[in-house]
C-alpha positions as CSV (number, residue, x, y, z in Angstrom):
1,X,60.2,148.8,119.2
2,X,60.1,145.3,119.6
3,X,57.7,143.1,116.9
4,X,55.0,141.4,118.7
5,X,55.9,138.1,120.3
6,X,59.3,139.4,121.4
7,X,58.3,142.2,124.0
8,X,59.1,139.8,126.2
9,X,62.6,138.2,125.3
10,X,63.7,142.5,125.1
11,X,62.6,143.1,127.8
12,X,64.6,139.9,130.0
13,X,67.2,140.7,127.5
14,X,67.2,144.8,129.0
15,X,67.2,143.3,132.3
16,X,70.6,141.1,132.1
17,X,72.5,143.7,130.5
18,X,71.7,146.5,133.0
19,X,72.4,143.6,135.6
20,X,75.6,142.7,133.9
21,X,77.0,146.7,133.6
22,X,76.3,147.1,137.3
23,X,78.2,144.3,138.5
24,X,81.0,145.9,136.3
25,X,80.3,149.4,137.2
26,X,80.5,150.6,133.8
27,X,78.7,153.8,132.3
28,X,76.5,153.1,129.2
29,X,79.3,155.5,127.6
30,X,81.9,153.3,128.6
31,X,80.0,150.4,126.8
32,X,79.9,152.0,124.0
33,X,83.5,153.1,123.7
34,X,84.6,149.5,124.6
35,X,82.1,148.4,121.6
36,X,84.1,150.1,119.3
37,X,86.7,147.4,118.3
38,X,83.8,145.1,117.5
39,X,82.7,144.1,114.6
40,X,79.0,145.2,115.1
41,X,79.9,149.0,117.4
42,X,77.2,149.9,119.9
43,X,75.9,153.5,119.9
44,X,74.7,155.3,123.4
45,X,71.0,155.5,122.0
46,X,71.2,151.9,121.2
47,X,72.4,150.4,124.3
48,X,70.0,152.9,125.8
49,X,66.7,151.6,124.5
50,X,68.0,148.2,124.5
51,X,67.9,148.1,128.5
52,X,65.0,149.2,128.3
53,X,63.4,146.5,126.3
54,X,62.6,148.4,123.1
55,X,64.9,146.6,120.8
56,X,65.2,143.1,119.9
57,X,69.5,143.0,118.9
58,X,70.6,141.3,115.8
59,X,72.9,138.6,116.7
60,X,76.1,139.9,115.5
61,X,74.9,142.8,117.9
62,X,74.6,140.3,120.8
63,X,78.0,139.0,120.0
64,X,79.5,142.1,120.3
65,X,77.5,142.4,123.6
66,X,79.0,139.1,124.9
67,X,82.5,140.1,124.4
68,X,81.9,143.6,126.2
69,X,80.9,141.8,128.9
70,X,83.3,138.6,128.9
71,X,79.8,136.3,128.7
72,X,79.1,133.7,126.3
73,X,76.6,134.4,123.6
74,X,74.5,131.5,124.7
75,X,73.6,133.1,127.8
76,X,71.7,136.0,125.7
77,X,70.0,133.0,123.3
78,X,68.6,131.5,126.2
79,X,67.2,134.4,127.1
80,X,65.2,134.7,124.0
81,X,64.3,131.1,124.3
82,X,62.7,131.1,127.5
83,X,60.4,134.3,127.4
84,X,59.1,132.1,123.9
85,X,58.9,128.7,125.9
86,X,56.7,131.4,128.4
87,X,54.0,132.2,125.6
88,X,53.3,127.9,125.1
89,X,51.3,127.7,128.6
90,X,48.1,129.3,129.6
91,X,48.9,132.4,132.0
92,X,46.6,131.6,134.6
93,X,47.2,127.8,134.5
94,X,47.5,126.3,138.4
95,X,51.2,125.5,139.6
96,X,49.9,121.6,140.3
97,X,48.7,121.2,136.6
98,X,51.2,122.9,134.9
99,X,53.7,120.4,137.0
100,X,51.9,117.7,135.8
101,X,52.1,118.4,132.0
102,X,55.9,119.3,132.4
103,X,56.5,115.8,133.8
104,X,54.4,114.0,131.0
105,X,56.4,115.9,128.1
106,X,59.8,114.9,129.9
107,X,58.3,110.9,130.1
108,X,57.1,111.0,126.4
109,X,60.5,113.4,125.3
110,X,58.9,116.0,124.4
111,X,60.8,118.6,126.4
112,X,60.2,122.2,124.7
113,X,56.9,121.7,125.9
114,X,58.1,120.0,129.3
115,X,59.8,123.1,130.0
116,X,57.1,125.9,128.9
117,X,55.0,124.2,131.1
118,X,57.6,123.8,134.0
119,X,57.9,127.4,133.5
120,X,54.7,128.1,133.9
121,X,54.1,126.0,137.2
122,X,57.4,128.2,138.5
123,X,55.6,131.5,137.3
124,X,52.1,130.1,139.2
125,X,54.0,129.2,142.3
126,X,55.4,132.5,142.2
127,X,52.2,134.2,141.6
128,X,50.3,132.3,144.1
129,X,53.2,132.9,146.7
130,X,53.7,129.2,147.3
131,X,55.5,127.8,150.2
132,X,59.3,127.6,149.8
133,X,59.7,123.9,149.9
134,X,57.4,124.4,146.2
135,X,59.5,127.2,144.9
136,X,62.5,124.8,145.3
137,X,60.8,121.8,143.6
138,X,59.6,124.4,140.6
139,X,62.8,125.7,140.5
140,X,64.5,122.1,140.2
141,X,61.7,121.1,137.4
142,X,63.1,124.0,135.5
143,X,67.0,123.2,135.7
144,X,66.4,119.3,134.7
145,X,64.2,120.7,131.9
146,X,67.1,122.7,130.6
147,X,69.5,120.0,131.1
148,X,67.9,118.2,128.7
149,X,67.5,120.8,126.4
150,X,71.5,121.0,127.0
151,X,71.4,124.3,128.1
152,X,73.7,124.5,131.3
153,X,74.5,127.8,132.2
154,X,70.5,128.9,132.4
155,X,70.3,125.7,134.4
156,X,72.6,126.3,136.4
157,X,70.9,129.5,137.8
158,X,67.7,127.9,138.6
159,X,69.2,125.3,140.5
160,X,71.5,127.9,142.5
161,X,68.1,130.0,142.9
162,X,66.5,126.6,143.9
163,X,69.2,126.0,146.6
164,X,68.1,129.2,148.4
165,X,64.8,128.0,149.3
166,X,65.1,124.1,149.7
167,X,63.6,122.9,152.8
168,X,63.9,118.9,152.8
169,X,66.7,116.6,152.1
170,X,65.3,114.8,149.0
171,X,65.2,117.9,147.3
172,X,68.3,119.2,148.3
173,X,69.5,115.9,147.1
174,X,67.7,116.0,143.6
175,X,69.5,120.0,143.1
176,X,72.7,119.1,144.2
177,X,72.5,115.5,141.3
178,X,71.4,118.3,138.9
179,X,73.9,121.0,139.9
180,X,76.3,118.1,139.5
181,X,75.4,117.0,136.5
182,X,75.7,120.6,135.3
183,X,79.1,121.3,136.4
184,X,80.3,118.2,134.5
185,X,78.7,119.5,131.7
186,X,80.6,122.9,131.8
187,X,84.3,121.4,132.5
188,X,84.1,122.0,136.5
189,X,84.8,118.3,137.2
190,X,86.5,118.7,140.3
191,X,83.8,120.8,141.6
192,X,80.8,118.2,140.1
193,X,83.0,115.5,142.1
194,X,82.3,117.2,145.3
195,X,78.8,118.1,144.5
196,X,77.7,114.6,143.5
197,X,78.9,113.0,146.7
198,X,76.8,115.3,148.9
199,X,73.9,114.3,146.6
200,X,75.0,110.7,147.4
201,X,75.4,111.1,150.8
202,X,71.8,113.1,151.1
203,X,70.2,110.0,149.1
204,X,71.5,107.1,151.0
205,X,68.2,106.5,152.8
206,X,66.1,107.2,149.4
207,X,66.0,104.1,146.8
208,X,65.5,105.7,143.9
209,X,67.3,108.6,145.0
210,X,70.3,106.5,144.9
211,X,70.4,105.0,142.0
212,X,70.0,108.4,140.3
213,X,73.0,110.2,141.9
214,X,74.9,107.1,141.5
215,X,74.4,107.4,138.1
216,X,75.3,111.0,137.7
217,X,78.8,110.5,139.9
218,X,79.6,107.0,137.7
219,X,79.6,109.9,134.6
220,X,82.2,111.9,136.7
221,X,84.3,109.4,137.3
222,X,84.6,108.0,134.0
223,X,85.7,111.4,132.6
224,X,88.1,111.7,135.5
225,X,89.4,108.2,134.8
226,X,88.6,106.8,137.9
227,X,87.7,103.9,135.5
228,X,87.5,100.6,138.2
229,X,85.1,103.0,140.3
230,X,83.1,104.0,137.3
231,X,82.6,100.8,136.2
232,X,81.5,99.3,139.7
233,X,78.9,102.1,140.2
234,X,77.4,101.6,136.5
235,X,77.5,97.9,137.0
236,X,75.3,98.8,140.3
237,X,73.1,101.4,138.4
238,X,72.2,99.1,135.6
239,X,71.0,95.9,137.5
240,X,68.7,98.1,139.9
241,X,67.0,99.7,136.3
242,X,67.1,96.3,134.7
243,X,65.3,95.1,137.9
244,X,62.7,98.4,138.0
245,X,62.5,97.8,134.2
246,X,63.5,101.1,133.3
247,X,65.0,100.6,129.9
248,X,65.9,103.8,128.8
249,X,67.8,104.7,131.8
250,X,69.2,101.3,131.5
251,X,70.2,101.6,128.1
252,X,71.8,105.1,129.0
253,X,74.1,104.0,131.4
254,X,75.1,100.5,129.2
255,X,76.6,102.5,126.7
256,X,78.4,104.9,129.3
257,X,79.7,101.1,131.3
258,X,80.6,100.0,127.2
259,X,82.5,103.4,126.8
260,X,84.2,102.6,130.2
261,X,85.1,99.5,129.1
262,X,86.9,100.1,126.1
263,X,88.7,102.9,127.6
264,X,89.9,100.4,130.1
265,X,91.1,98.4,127.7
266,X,88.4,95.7,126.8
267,X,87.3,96.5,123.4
268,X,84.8,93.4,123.0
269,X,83.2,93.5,126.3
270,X,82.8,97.0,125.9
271,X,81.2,96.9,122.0
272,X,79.3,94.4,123.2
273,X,77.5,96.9,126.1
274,X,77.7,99.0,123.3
275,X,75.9,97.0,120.3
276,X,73.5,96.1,123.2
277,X,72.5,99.5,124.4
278,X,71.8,100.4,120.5
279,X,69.6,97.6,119.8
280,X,67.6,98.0,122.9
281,X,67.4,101.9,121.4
282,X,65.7,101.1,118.4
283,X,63.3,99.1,120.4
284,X,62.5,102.0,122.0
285,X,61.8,104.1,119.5
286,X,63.0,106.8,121.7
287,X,65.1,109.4,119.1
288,X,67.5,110.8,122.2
289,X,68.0,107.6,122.9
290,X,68.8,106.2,119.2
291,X,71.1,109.0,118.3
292,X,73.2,108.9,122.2
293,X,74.0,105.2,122.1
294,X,74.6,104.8,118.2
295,X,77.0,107.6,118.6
296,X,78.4,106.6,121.5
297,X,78.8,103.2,119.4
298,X,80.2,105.0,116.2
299,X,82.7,107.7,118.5
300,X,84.2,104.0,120.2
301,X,85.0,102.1,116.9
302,X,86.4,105.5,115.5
303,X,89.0,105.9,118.5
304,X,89.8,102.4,118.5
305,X,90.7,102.3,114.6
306,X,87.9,100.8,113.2
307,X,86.7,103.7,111.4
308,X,84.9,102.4,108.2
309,X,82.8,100.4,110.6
310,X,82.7,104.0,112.8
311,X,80.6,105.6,109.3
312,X,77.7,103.7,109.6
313,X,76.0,104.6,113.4
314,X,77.5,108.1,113.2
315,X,75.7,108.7,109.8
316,X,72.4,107.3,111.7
317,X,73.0,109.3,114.5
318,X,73.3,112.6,112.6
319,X,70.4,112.0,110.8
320,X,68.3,111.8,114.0
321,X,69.9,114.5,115.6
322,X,69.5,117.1,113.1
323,X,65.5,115.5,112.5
324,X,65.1,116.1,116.1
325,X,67.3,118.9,117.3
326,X,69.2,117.2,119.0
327,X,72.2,119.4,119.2
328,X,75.0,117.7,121.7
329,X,74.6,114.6,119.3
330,X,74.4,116.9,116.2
331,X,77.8,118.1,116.8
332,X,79.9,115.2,118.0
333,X,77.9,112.7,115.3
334,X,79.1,115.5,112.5
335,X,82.8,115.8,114.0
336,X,83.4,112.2,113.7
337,X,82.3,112.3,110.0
338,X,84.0,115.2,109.2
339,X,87.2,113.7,110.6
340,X,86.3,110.6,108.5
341,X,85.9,112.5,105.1
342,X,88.8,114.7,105.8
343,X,90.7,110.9,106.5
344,X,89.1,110.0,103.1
345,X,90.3,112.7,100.8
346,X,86.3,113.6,99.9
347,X,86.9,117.3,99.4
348,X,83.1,117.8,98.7
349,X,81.9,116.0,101.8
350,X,84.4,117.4,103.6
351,X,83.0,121.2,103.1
352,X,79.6,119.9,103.6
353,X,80.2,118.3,106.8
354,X,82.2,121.6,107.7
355,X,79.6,123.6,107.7
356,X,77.0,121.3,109.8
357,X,79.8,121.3,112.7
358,X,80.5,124.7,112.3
359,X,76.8,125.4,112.3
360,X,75.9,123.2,115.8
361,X,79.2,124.0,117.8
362,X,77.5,127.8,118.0
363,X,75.2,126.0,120.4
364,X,77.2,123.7,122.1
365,X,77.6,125.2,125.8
366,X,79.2,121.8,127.5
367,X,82.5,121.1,127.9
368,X,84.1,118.6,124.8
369,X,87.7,117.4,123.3
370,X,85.7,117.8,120.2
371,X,84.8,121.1,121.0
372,X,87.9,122.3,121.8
373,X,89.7,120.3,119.3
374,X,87.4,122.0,116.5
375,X,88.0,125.4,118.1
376,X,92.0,125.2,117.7
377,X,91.2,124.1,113.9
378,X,88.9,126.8,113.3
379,X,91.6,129.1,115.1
380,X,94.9,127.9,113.0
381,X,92.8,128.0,109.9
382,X,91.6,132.1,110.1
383,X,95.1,132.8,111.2
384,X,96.8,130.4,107.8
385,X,93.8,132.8,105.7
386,X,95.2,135.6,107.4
387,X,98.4,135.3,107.0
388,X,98.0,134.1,103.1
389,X,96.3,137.4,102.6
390,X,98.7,139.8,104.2
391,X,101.5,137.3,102.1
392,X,99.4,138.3,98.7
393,X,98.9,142.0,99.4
394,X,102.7,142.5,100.0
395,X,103.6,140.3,96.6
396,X,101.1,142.9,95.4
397,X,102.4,146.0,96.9
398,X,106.0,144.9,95.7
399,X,105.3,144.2,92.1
């Protein structure tokens, strides 16, 4: 049986995998013969109990799980994560309050608690059989939580489930920015290109509105190198924060114009934005913030040749990252500086710096040239090891 405290990730757990077998059709049998090439097999009995929810798997179990089933592993983790963010709010708390909480932890970054408690307000809404147009607000609460906590593909499914019972336009246009945002995250840019000009088109009469999803679509541009665009909208996005006086949304989209920028072509204009939207950070005092723009800062100089300079904001930005778990920024901060040591000849650093990628690309779920990039290293280097050790056992077998 489950320890206490984890009845209820086993149990949500149970649930997807029976979910996931029937939409393949597959016999318990079947998933265990198809286990059997795995590292970590599956017996009948096991799988058995574990729909059931009286098992909490290992995780090289739910790896080989994942790969039965042609999911990512993250998808299973997230699981587990949510039942515990459940267990952080009171169970009988009212939808209103609980809403309330989750948007004062999202203002003061604090969003593990932001999402327990917009959890919470989705469960109360649910339990109090709340009118759609609520459901579809709770269920939007949820997804922008997760975004932030960089988990896309759970977001994802709140937002679809969200979809099914919007009622107004301003939320319709609030799922479809965060549905957009989403599917840039997951390397469905096309598809986030379409979604973020409905959003656009459903905010036009909304202030505020607009300025968000013109935010969001500026992202999607730049990464589809629609650069003059890009730069026109985040030109736009930044003088209506700097006359709100929004800073941190400011500073966010400076450092995405002084990326722009020097993608374009203008280096100093665009380290400018860039040495700007760091400073104003620190002001802050904001750690997401801190670790996005000196990254962003370090990740420019690096792909521009200036790489000593590069050492010093990535090293800052790591260093907040991993304080904070901040895991997008834990990554991309390391990779640079991995790169840099490799660049360096520093074999020690090197190894070190190895393993702290290695470690946060497990829990990277958003689309990334670094990512990718690391994966093909990771890839050619078990099959050189692989290959070296066949090489030895036949200069073995033949002496």
């Amino acid at each position: 049986m489950p320890r206490p405290g984890q009845a209820g990730p086993s149990m949500a757990i149970g649930r997807t995998l029976r979910s996931w077998r029937d939409e393949k059709g597959f016999s318990l049998r079947e998933i265990e013969e198809a286990s059997r090439k795995m590292p970590e097999p599956l017996t009948f009995e096991y799988l058995s109990r574990l729909e059931r929810g009286q098992l909490m798997p290992s995780l090289p179990k739910l790896c080989s799980l994942a790969e039965v089933y042609g999911r990512q592993i993250s998808e299973l983790v997230d699981l587990y994560e949510i039942e515990q963010f459940r267990g952080l709010v009171p169970k009988r708390g009212s939808y209103d309050l609980l809403r309330k909480l989750g948007i004062q932890g999202l203002e003061k970054g604090e969003v593990t608690k932001a999402l327990a408690c917009f959890l919470g307000a989705l469960d109360a809404a649910k339990r109090d059989q709340a009118p759609q147009q609520t459901l579809a607000v709770a269920y939007n609460n949820v997804g922008g939580a997760l975004i932030r906590a960089c988990r896309y593909l759970l977001a994802r499914n709140y937002l679809e489930e969200g979809l099914r019972w919007v009622e107004s336009d301003h939320t319709r246009a609030r799922l479809f920015d965060n549905l957009a945002i989403v599917h840039y995250h997951l390397d469905n840019l096309p598809l986030a290109e379409l979604i973020s000009r409905e959003s656009m088109r459903l905010a036009a009469e909304d202030d505020a509105l607009k300025t968000m999803t013109r935010a969001t679509r500026a992202a999607i541009l730049l990464d589809l190198k629609r650069l003059v665009e890009a730069e026109e909208l985040l030109r736009e996005v930044i003088e209506e924060h700097q006359g709100s006086g929004n800073d941190p949304e400011e500073i966010r989209h400076r450092y995405n114009l002084g990326h722009c920028l020097v993608e374009q072509g203008q280096v100093e204009p665009g380290l400018e934005q860039l040495r700007t939207a760091a400073a104003k950070a620190a002001e802050t005092g904001d750690p997401d913030l801190r670790a996005k723009s000196l990254f962003f800062f370090g990740r420019c100089l690096y792909k521009i040749g200036r790489i000593e300079e590069a050492a010093g904001p990535l090293t800052s930005s790591l260093r907040l990252s991993r304080q904070h778990n901040i895991r997008n920024e834990s990554f991309h901060s390391a990779y640079y500086l991995w790169l840099l040591a490799r660049l360096r000849q520093e074999l020690t650093e090197e190894a070190r710096l190895y393993e702290v990628v290695r470690q946060h690309r497990t829990w990277l779920q958003q689309r990334s040239e670094e990512g990718a990039a690391f994966d093909e290293y990771v890839s050619k280097r078990g099959t050189g090891a692989r290959r070296r050790k066949r090489a030895s056992s036949l200069a073995a077998d033949n002496s």
